[in-house]
VEXKOLLUM-599895 format. One record per residue (C-alpha): residue in three letters; x, y, z. Coordinates in nm, 4 decimals, padded with zeros to 6 digits. Each point is the difference from the previous one (the first is absolute). Layout:
<rs>
+--------+----------+----------+----------+
| residu |       px |       py |       pz |
+--------+----------+----------+----------+
|    Ala |        X |        Y |        Z |
...
+--------+----------+----------+----------+
</rs>
This chain:
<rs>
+--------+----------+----------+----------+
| residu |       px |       py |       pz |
+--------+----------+----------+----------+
|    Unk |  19.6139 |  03.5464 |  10.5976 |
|    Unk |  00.2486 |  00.2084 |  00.2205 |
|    Unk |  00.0675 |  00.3222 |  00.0191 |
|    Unk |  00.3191 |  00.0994 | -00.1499 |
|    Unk | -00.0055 |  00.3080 |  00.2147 |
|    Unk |  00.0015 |  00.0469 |  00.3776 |
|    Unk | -00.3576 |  00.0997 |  00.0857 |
|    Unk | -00.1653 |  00.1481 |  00.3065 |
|    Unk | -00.3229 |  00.0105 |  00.0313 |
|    Unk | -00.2385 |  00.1804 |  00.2069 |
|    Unk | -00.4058 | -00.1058 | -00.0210 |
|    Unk | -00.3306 |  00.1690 |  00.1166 |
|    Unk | -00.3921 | -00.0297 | -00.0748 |
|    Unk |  00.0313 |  00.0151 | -00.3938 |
|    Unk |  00.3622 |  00.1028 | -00.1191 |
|    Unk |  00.3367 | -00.0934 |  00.0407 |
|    Unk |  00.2953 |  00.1924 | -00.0308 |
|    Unk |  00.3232 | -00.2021 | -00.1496 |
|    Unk |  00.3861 |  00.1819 |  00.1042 |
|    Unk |  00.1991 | -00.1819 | -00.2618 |
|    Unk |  00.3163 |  00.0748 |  00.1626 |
|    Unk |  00.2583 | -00.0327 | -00.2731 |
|    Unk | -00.1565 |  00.3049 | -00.2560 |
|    Unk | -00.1385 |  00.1613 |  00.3113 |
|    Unk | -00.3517 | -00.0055 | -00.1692 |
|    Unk | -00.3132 | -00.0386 |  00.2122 |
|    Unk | -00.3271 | -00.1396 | -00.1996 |
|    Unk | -00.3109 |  00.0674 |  00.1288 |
|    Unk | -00.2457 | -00.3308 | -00.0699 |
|    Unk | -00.3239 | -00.0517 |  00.0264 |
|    Unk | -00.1499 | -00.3350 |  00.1786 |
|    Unk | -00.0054 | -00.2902 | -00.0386 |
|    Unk |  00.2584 |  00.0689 | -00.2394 |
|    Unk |  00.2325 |  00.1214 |  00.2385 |
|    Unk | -00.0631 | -00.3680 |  00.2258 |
|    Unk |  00.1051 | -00.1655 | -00.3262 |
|    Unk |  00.3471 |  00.2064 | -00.0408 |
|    Unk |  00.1031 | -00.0388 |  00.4234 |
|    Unk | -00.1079 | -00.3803 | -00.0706 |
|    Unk |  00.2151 | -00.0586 | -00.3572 |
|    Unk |  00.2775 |  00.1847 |  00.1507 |
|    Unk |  00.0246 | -00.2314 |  00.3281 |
|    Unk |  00.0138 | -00.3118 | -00.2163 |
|    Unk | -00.0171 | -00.1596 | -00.3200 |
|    Unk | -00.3855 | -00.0738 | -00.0567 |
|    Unk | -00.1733 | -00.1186 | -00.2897 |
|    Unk | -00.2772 |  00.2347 | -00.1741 |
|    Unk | -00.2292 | -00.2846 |  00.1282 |
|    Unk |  00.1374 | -00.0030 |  00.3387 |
|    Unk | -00.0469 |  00.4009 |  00.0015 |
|    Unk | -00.3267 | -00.0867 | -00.0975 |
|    Unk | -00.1062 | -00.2429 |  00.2714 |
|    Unk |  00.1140 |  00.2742 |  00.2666 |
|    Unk | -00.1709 |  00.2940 | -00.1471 |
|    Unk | -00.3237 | -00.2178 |  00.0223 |
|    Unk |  00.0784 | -00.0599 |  00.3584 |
|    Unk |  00.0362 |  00.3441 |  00.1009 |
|    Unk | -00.2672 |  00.2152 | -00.2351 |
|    Unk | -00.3393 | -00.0106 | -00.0424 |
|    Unk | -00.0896 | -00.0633 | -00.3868 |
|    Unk | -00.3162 | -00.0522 | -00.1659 |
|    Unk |  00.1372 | -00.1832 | -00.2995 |
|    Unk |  00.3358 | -00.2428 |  00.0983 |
|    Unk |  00.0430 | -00.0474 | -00.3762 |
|    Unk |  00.1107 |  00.3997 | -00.0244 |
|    Unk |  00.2757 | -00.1244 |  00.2536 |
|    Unk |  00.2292 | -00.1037 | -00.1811 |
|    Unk | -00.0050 |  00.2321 | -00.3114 |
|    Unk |  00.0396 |  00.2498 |  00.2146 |
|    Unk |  00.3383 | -00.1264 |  00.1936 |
|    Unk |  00.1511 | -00.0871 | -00.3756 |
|    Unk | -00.0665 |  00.3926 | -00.0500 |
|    Unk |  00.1296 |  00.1465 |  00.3036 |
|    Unk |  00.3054 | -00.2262 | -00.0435 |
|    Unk |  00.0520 |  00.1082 | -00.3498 |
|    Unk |  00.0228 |  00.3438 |  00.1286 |
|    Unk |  00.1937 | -00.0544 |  00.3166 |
|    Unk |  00.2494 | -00.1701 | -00.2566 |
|    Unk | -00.0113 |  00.3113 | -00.2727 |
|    Unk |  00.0730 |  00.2165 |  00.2669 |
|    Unk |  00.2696 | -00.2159 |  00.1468 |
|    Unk | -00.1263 | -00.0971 |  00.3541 |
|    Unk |  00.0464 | -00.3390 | -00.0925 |
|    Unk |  00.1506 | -00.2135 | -00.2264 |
|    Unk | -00.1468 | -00.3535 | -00.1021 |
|    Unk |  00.3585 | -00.2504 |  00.0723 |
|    Unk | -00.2041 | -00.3192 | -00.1355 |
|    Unk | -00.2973 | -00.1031 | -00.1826 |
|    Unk | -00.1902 | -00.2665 |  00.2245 |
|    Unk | -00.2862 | -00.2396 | -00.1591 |
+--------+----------+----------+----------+
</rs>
């Protein structure tokens, strides 16, 4: 899932601010959200794969929330067109 924008990205405790440098917008994002945009955006990744590293990095109680939760934040990210979704993977 690239971006289809030119993003900078600048990270600290628990936010992340995203410069998308063709609109000139900035986006302030919460974490681990904002982990899961610099990540999509420096690769294609699979939801599953996005997954996997969000478990790596943040503490959860319940891993089974995981993934719900990076199928939401990508559904947004998309809506407000920080990313765009180039191929379906299996």
């Amino acid at each position: 899932m690239p971006s289809v924008c030119l993003l900078h990205f600048r990270t600290w405790a628990d936010q992340c601010v995203a410069f998308e440098a063709a609109s000139a917008t900035t986006h302030l994002i919460e974490q681990p959200a904002g982990l899961l945009l610099e990540w999509a955006s420096s690769g294609p990744l699979s939801l599953q794969q996005l997954s996997d590293k969000l478990r790596e990095v943040v503490t959860v109680e319940r891993h089974d929330e995981t993934f719900p939760y990076v199928v939401d934040t990508v559904r947004n990210f998309v809506s407000l067109e920080l990313l765009e979704i180039k191929e379906a993977t299996e």
